[in-house]
C-alpha positions as CSV (number, residue, x, y, z in Angstrom):
1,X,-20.1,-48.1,-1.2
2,X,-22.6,-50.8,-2.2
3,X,-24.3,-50.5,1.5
4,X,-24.7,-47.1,1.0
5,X,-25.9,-47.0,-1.9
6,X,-28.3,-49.6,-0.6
7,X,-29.1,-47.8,2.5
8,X,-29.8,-44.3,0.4
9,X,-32.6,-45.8,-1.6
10,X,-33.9,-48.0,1.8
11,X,-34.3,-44.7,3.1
12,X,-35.9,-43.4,-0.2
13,X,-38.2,-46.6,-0.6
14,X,-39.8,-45.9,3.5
15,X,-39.5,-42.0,2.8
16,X,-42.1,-42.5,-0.4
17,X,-45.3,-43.6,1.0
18,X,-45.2,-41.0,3.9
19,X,-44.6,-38.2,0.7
20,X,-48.3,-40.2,-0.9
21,X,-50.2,-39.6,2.9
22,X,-48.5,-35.7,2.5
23,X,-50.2,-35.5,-0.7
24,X,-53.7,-36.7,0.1
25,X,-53.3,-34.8,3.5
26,X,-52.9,-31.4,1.8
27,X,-55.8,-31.7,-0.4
28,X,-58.3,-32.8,2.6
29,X,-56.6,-29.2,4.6
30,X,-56.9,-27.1,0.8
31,X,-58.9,-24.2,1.2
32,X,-62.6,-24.4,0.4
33,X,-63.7,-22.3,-2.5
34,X,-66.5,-19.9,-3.0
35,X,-68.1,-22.7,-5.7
36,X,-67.9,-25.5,-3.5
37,X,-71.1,-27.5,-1.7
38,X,-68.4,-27.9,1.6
39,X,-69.1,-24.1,2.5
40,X,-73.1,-25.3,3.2
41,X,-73.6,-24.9,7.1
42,X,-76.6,-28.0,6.9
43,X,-76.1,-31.0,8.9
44,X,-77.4,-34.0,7.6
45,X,-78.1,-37.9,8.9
46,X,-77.1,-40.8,6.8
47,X,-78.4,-44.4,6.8
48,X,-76.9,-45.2,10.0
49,X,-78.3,-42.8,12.0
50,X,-74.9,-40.6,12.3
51,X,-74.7,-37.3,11.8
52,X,-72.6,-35.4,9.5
53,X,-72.0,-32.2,7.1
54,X,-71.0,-32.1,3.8
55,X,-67.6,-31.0,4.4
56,X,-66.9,-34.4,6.1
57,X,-67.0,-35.9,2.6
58,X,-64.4,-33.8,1.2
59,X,-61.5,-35.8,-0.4
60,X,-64.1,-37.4,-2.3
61,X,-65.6,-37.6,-5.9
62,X,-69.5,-37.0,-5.6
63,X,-72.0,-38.3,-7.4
64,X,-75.7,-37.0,-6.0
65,X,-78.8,-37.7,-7.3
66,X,-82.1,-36.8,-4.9
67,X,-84.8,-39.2,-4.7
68,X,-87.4,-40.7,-2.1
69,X,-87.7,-44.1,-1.4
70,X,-91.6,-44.4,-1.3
71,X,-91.3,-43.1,-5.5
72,X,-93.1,-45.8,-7.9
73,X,-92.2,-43.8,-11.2
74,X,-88.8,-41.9,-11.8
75,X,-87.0,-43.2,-8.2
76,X,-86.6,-46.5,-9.2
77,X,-84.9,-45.8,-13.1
78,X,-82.8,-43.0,-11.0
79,X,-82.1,-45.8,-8.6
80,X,-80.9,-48.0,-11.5
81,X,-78.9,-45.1,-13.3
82,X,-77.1,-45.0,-10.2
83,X,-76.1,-48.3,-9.7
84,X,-75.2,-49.0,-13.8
85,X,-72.8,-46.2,-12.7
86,X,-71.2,-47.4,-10.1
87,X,-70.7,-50.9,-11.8
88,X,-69.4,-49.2,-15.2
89,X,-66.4,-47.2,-12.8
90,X,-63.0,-48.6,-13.2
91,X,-62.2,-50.7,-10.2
92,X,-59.0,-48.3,-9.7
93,X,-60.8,-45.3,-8.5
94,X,-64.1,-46.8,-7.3
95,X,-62.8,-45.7,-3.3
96,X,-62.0,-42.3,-4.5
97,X,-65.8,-42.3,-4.9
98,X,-68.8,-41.9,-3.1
99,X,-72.3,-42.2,-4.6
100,X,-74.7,-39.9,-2.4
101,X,-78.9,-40.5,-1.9
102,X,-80.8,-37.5,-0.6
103,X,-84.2,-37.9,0.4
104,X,-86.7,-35.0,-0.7
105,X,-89.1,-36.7,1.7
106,X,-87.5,-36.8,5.0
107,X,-90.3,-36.9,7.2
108,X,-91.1,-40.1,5.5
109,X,-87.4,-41.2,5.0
110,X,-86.1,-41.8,8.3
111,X,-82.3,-43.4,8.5
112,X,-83.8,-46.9,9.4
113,X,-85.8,-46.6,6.2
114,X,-83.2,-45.3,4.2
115,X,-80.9,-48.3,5.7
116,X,-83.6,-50.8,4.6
117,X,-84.0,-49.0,0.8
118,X,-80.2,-49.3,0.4
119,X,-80.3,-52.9,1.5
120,X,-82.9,-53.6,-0.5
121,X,-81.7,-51.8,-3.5
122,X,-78.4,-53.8,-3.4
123,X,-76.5,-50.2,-2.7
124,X,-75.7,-51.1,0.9
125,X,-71.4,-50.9,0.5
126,X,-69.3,-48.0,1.7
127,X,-69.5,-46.0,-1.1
128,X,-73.2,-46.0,-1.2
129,X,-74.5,-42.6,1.2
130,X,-78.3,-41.9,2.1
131,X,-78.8,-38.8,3.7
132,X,-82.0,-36.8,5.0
133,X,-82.2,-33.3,6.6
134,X,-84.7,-30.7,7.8
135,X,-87.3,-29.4,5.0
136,X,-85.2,-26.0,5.0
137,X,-82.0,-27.9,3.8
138,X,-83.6,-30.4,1.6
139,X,-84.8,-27.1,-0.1
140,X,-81.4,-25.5,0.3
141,X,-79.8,-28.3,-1.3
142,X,-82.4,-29.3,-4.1
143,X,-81.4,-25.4,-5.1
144,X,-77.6,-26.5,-6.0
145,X,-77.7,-28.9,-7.6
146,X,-80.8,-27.0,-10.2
147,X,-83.0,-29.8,-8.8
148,X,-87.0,-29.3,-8.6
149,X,-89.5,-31.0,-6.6
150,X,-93.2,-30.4,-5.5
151,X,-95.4,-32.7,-3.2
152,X,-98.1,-33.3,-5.3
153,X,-100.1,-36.1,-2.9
154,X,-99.3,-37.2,0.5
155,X,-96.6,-39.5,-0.4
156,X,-95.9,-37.8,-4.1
157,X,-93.3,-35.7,-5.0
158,X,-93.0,-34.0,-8.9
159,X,-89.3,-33.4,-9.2
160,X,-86.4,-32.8,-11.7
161,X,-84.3,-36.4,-12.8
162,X,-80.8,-34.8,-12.3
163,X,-77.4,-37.1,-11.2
164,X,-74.5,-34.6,-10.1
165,X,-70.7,-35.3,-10.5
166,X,-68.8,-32.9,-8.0
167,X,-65.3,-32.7,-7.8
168,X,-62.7,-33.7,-4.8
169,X,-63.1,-29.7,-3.5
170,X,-67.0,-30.1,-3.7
171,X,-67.6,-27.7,-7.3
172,X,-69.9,-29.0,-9.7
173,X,-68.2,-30.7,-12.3
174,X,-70.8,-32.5,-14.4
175,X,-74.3,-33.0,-14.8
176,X,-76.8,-36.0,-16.6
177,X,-80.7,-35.0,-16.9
178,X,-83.4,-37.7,-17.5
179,X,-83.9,-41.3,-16.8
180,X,-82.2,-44.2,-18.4
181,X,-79.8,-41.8,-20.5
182,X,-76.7,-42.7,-22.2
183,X,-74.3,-42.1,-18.9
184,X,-71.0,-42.3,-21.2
185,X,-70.0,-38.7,-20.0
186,X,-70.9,-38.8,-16.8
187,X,-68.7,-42.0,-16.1
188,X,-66.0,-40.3,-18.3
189,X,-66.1,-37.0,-16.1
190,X,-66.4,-39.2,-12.8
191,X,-63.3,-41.2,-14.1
192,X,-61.1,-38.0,-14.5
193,X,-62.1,-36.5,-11.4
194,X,-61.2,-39.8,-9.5
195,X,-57.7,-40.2,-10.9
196,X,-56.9,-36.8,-10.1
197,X,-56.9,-38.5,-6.1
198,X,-54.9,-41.4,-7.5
C-alpha cells in the first residue's frame, strides 16, 4: 500500500511541471484581441540586427517608451526612468518582462548604433529590446501608444515623454507622462501584470 501510495504522488510530482509548460503554452496560442499591439502587421529590427514583429514578444509584460539615441534633452531622463524601473521590479517577475526602445529616428539609429547606445547605457541584458522600423511604422506605432514627435532640425526630434505598460496579450494597461515622475504606479501595474505569468 505504502509503494503505491508513493508511486501515485511520484507520478503526480513528474505530472506537475508538464501541467506549468501547459499553462504558459495556452496563453502564448490565446487568441489575439481587437485591443492588442500583436494584431500590427510591421516588422521591426532590434539591436542585433534580427528581424522580428511584435507578435513574437507575446507572453510578455511590455514596457515601451520611444526615444532616439542622438537626443541631448528628454532621451537621456527617459533613458534613466527606464532603467530606475527596471531596478525597482521585484526580482520574481523581472523575466516575465521586457523593457522595449523604439527609435523615432531610424535612419540615424541603425541596430549597430542601437547595440552600442544600449551598451553604453548599461541596458544591454535580455530584457532590454531596441527596435527601429520604416518611417511609415515608426509613425504607425508612435500613434498607439498617443506618442508625438516632429523633427525639428536634422538630428532633432520634438516628441511626447510617454513610458507604456502593456499587458501579456499586448492591450494597453498603463501609462506614465513626463520625465523624472514618481513611477510608483507604473512599477505597481507592471508588478501585477507580471505575476499574472507567474
Amino acid at each position: 500500500m505504502k509503494k503505491a501510495l508513493f508511486l501515485i504522488a511520484a507520478l503526480l510530482l513528474l505530472s506537475f511541471p508538464s501541467c506549468l509548460n501547459k499553462s504558459a503554452a495556452e496563453a502564448k496560442d490565446k487568441p489575439i484581441s481587437d485591443l492588442s499591439i500583436y494584431n500590427l502587421p510591421s516588422k521591426w529590427t532590434n539591436q542585433e540586427g534580427k528581424n522580428i514583429e511584435m507578435k513574437d514578444l507575446k507572453g510578455k509584460v511590455l514596457v515601451m517608451v520611444m526615444i532616439y539615441t542622438s537626443c541631448k534633452s528628454a532621451c537621456p531622463r527617459l533613458v534613466a526612468d527606464m532603467r530606475n524601473i527596471e531596478k525597482r521590479l521585484p526580482e520574481n517577475i523581472k523575466d516575465n518582462v521586457r523593457l522595449v526602445l523604439i527609435s523615432i529616428d531610424p535612419e540615424m539609429d541603425t541596430p549597430k548604433r542601437l547595440k552600442s547606445f544600449a551598451i553604453d547605457n548599461t541596458m544591454d541584458g535580455k530584457q532590454w529590446i531596441f527596435l527601429r522600423s520604416t518611417e511609415e511604422n515608426t509613425r504607425e506605432f508612435a500613434a498607439v501608444l498617443a506618442v508625438n514627435y516632429k523633427k525639428i532640425a536634422p538630428l532633432e526630434f520634438s516628441h511626447s515623454n510617454i513610458i507604456s505598460v502593456f499587458n501579456a496579450d499586448g492591450e494597453l494597461a498603463y501609462q506614465q507622462e513626463g520625465l523624472g515622475v514618481n513611477s510608483d504606479q507604473t512599477i505597481k501595474k507592471i508588478t501585477e501584470e507580471a505575476q499574472k505569468l507567474n
